[in-house]
N, C-alpha and C positions, 0 to 999 in steps of 0.2 A: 852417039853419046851413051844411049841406054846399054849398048852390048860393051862397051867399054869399060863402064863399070859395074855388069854382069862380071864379065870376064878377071876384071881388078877382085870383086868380092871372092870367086873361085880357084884364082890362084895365087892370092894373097890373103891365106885362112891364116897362114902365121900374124899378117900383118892386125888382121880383124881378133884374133887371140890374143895379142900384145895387149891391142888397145880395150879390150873389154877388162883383163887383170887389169890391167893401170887404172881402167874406171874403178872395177869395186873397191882396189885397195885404195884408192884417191876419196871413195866415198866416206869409207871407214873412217878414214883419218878425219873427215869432214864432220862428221858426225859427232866423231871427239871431241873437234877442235870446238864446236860449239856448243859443249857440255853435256851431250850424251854420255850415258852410263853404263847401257846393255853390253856385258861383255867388255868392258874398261880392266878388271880385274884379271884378264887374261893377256892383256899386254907389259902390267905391270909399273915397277920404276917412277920414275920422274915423270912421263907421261901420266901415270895413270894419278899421283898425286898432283900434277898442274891441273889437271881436270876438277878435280875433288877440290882443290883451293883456291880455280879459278886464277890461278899463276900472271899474270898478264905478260910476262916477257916469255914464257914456256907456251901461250897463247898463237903469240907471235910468230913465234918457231916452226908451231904445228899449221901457223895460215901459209907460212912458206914453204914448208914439205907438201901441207895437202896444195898448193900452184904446181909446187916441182911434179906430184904424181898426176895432175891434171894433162900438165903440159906434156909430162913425156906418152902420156898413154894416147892424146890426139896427135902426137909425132908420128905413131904406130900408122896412122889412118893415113897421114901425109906420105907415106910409102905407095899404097894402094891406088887411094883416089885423086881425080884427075885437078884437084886445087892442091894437087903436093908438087905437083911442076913448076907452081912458079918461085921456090925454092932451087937454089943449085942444086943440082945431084951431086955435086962432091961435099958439102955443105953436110947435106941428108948421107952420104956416106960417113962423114967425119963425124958426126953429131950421133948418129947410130952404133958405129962400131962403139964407141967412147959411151953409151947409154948400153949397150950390152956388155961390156967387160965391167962396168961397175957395177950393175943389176948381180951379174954371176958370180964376180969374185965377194961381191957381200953376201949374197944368200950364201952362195957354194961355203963361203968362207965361217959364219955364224952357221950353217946348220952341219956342215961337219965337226966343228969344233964341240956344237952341243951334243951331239951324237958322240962323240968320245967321250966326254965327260959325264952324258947318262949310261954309257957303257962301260964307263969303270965306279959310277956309285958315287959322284963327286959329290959333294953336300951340297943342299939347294936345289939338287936336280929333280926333287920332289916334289916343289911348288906347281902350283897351276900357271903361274908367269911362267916358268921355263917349259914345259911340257906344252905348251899353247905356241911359244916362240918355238920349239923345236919342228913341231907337227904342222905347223901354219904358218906362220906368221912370218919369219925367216925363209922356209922355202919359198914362199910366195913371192921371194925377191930372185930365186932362183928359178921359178919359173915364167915368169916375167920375162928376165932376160933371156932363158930358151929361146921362147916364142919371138922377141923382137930380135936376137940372131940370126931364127929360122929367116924372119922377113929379110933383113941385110943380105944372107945369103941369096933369098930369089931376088934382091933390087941388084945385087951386088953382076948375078949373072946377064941381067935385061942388057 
């Protein structure tokens, strides 16, 4: 059992990369969600005023994103380790490929767009809310989904 998930930890470093992004960025949100302030100004928006006003439906929102980034980043780990079998594998193939094209096409999709618009000088590309989403915040969903593709692809070959 010990070399089994030796072995699961060693070649399922994508899998263990997925799921440490989905922790921090689950933490983050966690932290907001319950009226932290450190760095709030760098995500900006609705977010960062639900925070500031204590919003209770915008609250809500953020308790169901920070589950959804909980849940998908111990998905990661259900890959790897040996309590992800009792899960189907096609199940864990469906549910993954579907958490990696959404991960990519959102990051891919907001930090390309923000790169073109800080590349032609768009108004507002000056804020620290955008320059924080261009540089972090948005890739962070793009790499994300990297690292749980990488995993798809080694579950995908087993």
């Amino acid at each position: 059992m010990t070399e089994q998930v030796r072995t699961g930890y060693s070649r399922g470093w994508p899998a263990i990369a997925a799921f440490v992004v989905g922790l921090l960025f689950a933490l983050v949100s966690l932290y907001w969600t319950v009226g932290g302030e450190l760095g709030l100004d760098t995500v900006g928006g609705v977010i960062e005023e639900a925070v500031r006003t204590g919003n209770a439906g915008m609250t809500a929102v953020m308790v169901l994103v920070t589950v959804i980034k909980l849940v998908g980043a111990v998905f990661a780990l259900a890959l790897v380790q040996p309590w992800g079998r009792v899960f189907p594998r096609k199940l864990l193939l469906v549910l993954g490929w579907l958490g990696t094209a959404v991960l990519v096409l959102y990051g891919g999709f907001l930090t390309i767009s923000e790169a073109v618009l800080a590349i032609g000088g768009a108004a507002g590309t000056e804020t620290l809310a955008f320059r924080w989403h261009l540089y972090l915040w948005d890739p962070w969903f793009l790499v994300w989904g990297i690292a749980l593709g990488l995993a798809m692809l080694r579950m995908h070959r087993r």
